[in-house]
N, CA, C and O of each residue as an XYZ file, in Angstrom:
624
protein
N       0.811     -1.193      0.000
C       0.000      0.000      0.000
C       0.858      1.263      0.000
O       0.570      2.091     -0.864
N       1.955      1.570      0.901
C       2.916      2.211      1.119
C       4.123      2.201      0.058
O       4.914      3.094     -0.249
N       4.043      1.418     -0.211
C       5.331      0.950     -1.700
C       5.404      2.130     -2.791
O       6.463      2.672     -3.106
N       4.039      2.488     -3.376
C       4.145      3.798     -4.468
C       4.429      5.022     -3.634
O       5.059      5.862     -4.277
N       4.225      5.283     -2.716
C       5.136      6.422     -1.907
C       6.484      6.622     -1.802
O       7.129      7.662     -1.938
N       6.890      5.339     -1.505
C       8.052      4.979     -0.920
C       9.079      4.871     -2.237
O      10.280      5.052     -2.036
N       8.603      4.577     -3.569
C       8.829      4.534     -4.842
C       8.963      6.093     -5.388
O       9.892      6.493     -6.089
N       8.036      6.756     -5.004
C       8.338      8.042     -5.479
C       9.081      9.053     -4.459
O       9.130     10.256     -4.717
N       9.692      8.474     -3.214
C       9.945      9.088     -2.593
C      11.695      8.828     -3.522
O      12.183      9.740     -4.189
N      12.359      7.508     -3.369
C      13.189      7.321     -3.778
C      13.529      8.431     -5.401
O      14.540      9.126     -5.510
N      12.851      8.372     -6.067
C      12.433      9.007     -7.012
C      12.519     10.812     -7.138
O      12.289     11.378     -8.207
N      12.875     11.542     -5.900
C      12.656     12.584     -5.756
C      14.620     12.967     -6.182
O      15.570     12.195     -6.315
N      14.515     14.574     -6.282
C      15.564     15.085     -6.621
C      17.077     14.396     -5.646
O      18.092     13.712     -5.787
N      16.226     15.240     -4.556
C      17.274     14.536     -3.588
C      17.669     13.375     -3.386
O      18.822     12.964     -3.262
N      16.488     12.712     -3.342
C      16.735     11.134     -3.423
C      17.967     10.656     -4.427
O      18.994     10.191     -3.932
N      17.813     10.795     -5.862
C      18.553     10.463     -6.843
C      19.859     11.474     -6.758
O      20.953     11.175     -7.237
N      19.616     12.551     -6.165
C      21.050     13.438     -5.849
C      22.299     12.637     -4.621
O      23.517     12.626     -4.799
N      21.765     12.195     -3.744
C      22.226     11.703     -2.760
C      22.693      9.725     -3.443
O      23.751      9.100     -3.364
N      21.499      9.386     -3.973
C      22.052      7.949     -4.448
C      22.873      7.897     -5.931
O      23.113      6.777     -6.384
N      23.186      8.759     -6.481
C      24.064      8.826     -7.515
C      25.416      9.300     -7.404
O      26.265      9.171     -8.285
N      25.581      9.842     -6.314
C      27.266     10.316     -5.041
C      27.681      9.797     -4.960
O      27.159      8.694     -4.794
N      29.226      9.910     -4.971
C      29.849      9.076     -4.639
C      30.069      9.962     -3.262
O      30.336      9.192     -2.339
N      30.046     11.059     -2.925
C      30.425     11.393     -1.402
C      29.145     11.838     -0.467
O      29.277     12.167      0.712
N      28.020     11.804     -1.090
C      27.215     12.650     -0.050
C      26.552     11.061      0.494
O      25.998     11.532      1.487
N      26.313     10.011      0.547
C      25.501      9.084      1.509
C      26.622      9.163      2.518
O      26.384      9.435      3.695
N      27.817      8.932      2.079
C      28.843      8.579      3.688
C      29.234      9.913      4.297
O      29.766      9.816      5.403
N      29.129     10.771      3.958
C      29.162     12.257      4.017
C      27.796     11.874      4.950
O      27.914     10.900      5.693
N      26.671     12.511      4.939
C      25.190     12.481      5.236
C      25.498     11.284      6.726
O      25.452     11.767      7.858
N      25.734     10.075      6.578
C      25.765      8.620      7.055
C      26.456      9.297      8.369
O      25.864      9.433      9.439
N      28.112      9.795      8.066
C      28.961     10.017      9.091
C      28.248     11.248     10.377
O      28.191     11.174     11.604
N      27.731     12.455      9.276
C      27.214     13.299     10.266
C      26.324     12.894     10.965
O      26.402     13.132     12.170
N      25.014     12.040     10.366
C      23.935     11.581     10.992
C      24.416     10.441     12.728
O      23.853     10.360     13.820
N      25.542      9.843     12.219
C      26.112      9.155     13.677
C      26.959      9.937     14.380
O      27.330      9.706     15.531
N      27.359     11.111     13.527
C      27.727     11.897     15.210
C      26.671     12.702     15.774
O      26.807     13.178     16.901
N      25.681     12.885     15.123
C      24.314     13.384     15.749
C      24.002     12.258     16.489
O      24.370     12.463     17.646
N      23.492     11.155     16.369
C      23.579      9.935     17.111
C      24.514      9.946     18.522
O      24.032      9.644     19.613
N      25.750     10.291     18.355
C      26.356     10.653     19.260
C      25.894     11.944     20.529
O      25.695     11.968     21.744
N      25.887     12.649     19.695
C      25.126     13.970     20.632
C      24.167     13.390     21.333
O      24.481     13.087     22.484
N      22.938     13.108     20.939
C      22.056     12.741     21.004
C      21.962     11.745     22.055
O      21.221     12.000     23.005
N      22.556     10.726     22.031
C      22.818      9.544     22.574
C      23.862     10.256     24.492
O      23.495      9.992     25.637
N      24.625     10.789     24.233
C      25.094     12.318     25.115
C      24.329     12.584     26.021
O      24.295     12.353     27.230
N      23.326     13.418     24.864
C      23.010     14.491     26.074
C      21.702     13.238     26.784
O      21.544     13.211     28.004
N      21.003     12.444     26.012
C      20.148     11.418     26.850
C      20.365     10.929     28.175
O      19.717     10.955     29.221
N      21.870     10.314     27.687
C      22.435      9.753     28.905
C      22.555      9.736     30.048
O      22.539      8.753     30.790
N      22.794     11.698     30.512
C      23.917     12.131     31.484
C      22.200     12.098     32.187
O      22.214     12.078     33.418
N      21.220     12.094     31.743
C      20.070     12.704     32.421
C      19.701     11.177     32.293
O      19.240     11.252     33.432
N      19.567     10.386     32.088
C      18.992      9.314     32.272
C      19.237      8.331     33.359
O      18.473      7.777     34.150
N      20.911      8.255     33.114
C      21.520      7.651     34.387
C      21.212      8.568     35.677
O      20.821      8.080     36.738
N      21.439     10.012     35.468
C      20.914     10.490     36.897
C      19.805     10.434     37.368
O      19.402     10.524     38.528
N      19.160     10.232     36.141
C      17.639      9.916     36.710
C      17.666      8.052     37.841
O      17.100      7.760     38.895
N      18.368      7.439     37.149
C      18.369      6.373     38.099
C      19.496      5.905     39.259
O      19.793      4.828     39.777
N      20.132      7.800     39.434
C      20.799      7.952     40.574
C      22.195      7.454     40.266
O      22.919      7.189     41.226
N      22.676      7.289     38.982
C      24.195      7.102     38.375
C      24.417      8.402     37.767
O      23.763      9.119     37.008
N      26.026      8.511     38.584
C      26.547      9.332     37.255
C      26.175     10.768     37.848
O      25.102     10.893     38.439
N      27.027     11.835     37.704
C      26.940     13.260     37.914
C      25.781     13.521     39.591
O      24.763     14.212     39.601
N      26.133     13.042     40.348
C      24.881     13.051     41.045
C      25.687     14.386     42.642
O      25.453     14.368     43.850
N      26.612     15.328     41.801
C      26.469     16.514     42.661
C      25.230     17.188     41.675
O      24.438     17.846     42.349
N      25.006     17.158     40.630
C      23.711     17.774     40.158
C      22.820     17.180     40.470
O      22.745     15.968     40.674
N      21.526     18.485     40.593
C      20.294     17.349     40.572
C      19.387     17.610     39.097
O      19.327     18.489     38.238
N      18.857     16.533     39.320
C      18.066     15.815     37.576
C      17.241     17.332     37.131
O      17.192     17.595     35.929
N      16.846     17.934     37.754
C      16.236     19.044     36.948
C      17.661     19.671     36.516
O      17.924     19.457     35.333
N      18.500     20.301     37.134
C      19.857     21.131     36.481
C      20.047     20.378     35.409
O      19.888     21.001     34.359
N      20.413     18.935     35.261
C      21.145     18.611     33.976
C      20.171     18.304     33.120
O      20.619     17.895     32.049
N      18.853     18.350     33.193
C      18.631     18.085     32.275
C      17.962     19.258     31.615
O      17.335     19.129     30.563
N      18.117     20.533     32.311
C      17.835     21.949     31.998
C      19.080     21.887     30.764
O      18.636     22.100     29.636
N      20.389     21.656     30.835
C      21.227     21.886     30.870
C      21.626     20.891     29.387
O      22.698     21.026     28.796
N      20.921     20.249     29.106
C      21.071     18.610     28.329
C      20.163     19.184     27.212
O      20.464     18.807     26.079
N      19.207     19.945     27.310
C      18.173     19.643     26.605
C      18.556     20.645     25.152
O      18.426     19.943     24.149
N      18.865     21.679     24.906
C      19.637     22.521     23.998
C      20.555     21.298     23.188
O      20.220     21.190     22.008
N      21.371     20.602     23.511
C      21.711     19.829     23.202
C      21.025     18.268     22.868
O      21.488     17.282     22.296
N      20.274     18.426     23.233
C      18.869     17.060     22.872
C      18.689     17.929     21.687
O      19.422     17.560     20.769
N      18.030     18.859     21.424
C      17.092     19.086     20.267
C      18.554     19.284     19.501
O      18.761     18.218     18.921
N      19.605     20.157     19.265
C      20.158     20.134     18.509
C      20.933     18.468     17.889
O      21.665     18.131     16.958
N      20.535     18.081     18.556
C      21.179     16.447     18.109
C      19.478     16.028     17.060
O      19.513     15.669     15.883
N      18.559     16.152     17.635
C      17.813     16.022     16.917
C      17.432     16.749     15.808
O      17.003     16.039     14.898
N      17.447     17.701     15.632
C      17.876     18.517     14.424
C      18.998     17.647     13.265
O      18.921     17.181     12.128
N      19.968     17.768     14.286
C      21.082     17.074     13.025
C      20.780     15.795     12.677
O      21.284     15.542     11.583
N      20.204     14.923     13.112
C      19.717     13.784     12.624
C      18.357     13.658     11.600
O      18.082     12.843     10.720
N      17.711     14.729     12.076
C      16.044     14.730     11.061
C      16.840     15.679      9.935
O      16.055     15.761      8.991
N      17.778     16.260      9.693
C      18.142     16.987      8.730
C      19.309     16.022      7.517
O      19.613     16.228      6.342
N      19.768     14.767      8.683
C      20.477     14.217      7.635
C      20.029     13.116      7.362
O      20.674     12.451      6.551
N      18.719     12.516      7.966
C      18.081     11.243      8.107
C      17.338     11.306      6.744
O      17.409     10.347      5.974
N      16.548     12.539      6.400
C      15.127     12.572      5.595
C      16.412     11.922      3.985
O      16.438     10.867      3.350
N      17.000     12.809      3.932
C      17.901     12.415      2.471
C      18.639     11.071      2.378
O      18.843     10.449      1.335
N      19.028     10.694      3.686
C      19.664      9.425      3.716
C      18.403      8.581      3.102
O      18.479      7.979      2.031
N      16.933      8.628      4.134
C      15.557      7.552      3.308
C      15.538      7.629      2.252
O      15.376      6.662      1.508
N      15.758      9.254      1.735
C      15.228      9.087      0.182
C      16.110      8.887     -1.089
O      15.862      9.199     -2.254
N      17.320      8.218     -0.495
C      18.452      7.629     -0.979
C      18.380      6.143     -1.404
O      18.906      5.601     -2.377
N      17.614      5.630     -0.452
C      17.402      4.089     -0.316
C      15.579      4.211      0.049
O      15.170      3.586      1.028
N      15.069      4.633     -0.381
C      13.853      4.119      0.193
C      12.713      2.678     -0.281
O      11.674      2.158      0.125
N      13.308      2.578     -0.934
C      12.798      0.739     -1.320
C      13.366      0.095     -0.361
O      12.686     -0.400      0.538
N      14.676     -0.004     -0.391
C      15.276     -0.855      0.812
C      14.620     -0.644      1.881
O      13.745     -1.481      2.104
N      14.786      0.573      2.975
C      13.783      0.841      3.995
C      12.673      0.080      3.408
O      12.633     -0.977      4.036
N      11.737      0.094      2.500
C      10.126     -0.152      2.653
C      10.631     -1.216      2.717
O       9.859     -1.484      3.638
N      11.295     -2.249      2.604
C      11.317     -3.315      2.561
C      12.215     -4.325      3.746
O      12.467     -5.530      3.746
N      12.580     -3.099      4.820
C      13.250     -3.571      6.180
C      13.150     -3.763      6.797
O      12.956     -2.750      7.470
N      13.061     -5.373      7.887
C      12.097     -4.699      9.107
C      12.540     -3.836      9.979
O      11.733     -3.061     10.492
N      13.747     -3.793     10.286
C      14.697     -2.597     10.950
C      14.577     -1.420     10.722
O      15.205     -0.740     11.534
N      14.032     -0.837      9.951
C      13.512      0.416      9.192
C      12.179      0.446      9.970
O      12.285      1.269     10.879
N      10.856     -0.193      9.956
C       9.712     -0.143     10.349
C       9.967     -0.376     11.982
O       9.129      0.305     12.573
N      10.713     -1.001     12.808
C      10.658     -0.862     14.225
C      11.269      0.145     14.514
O      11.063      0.448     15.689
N      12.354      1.251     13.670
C      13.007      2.076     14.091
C      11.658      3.333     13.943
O      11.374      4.087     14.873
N      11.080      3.342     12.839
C      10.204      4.184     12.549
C       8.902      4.385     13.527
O       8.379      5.487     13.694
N       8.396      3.043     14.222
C       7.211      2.818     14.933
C       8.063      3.041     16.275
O       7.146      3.654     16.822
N       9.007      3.041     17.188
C       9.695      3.507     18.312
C       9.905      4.806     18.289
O       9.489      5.323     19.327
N      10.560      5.861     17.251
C      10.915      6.737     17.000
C       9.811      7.837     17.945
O      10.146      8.310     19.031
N       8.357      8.130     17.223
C       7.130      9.040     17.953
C       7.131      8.281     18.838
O       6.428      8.967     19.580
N       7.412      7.074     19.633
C       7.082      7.022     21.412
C       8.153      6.899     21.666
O       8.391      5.797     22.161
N       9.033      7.576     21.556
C      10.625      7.992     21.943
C      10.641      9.381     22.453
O      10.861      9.835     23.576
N      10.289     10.038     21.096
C      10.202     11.743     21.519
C       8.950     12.232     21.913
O       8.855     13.426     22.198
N       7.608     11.214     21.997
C       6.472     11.931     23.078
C       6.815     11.516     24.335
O       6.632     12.351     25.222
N       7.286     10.399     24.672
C       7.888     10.016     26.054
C       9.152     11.021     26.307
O       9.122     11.737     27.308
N      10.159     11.076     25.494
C      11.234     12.114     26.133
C      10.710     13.537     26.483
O      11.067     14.091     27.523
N      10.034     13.997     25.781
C       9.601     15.652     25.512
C       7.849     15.870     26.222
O       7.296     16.924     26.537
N       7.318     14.444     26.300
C       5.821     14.493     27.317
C       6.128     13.902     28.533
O       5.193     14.032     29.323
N       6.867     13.436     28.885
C       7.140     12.815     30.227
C       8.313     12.775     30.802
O       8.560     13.317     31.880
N       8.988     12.233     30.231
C      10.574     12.346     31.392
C      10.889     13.792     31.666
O      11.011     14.129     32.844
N      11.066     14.883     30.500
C      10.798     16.136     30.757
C      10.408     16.679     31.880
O      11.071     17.286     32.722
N       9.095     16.381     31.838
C       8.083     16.847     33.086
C       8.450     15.979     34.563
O       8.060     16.308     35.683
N       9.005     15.208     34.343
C       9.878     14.058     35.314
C      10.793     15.116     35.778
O      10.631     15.895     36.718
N      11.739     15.015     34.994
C      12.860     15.725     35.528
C      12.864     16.956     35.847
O      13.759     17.262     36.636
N      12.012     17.977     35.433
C      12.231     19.388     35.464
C      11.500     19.666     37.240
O      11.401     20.694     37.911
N      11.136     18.353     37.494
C      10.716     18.361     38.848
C      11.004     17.687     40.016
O      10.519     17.820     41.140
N      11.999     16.824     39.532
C      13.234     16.278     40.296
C      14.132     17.151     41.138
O      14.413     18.320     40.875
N      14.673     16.254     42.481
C      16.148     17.475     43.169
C      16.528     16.493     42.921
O      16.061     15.786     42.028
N      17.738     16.119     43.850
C      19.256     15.684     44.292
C      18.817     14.548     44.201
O      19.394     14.057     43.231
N      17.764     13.424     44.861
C      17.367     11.965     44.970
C      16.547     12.056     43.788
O      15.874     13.074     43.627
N      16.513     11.099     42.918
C      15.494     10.726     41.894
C      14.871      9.554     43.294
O      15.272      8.831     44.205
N      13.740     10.005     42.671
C      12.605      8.932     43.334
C      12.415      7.581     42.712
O      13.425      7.289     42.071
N      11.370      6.520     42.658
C      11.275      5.430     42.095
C      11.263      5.459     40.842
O      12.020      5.025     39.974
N       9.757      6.353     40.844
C       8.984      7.171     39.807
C       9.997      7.443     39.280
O      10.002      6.485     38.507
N      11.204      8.158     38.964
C      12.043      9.131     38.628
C      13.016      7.478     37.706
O      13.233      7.109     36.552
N      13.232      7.108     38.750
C      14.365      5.836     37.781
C      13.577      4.952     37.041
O      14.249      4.174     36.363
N      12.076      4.792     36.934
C      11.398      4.136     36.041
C      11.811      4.813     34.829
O      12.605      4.517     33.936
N      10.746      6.204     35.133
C      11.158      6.708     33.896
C      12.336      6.973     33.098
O      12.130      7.247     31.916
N      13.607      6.942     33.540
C      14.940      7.036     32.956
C      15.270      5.824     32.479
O      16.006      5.732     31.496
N      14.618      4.402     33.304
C      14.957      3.224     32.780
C      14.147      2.669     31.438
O      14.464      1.654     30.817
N      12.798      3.737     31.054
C      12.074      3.692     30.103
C      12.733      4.246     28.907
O      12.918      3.506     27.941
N      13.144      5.614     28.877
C      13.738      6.371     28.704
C      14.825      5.404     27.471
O      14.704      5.130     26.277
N      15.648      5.177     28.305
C      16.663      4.577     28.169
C      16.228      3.172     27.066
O      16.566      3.511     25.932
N      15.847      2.303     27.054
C      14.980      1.376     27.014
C      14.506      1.499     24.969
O      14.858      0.731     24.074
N      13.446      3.023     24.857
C      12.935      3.245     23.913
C      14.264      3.723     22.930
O      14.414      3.305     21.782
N      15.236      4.723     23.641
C      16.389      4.631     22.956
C      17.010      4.417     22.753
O      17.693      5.169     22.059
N      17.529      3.025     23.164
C      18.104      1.887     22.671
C      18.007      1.589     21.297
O      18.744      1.756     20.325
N      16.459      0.912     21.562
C      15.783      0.527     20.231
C      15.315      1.239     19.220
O      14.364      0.779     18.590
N      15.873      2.488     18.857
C      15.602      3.559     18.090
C      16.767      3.448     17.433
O      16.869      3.297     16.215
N      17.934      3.543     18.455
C      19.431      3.987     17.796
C      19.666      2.419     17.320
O      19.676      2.159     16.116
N      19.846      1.428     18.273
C      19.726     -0.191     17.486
C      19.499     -0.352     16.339
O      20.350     -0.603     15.485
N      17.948     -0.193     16.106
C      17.055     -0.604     15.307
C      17.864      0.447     13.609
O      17.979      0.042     12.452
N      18.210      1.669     14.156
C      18.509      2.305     13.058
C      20.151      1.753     12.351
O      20.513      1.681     11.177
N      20.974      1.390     13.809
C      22.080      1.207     13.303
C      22.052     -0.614     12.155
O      22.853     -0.989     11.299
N      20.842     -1.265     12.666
C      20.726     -2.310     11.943
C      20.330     -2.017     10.307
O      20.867     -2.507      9.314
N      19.374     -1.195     10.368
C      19.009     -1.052      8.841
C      20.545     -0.923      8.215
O      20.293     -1.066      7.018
N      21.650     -0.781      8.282
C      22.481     -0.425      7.202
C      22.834     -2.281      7.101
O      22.720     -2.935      6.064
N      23.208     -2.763      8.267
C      23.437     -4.127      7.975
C      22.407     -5.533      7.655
O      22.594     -6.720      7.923
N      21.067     -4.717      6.853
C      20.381     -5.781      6.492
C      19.524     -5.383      5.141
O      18.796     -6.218      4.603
């Protein structure tokens, strides 16, 4: 059903600009995993403190006041080098399952990071509570299988 989309998506300028390169997919590829990196960063330092590891002269609202400028800009650099990377390969994706679990995790990744742990943390002190390390262990958990799931699509 999705296939003639996904066909004309491949099909688009960019698409065929990016898959006819010889430098812009690993170009695009490299930046997109150091956004991954960022990303993966600034999650962290607030996640583990959320379950009371790691930086714990701060408390979980400071760092993750402090994290989050750096959350969205990681996300930025990834939705900016991600969309051209799909439409480089997008048959392959339609046809991955690593592509479709990365895609279906992805929106309950960033409504859970940005609707809840957020609101978690920005109301956290010095002790994360139970409540507090669930959610970081959730947290943690959904972005795993986001960054996983994405780093698999290249190897399948």
């Amino acid at each position: 059903m999705l296939e003639p989309f996904f066909r004309w998506c491949e099909s688009t300028l960019i698409g065929q600009a990016v898959a006819n390169s010889v430098w812009a997919f690993p170009i695009l590829e490299a930046v997109h995993l150091l956004g991954l990196c960022l990303l993966g960063g600034a999650l962290l330092v607030v996640d583990l403190r959320m379950l009371g590891v790691g930086l714990t002269g701060q408390s979980v609202s400071r760092l993750a006041r402090h994290a989050r400028p750096w959350l969205v800009a990681a996300l930025v650099v990834m939705v900016a080098t991600g969309i051209p990377l799909f439409l480089s390969e997008s048959i392959k994706a339609y046809y991955n399952t690593s592509f479709w679990v990365k895609m279906a995790t992805l929106p309950v990744a960033l409504g859970f990071t940005f609707g809840v742990r957020e609101r978690v943390a920005r109301n956290e002190g010095m002790e994360p509570g139970p409540r507090c390390k669930v959610i970081g262990a959730v947290s943690l958990a959904l972005w795993f299988t986001v960054a996983a799931a994405g780093r698999w699509i290249g190897f399948s």
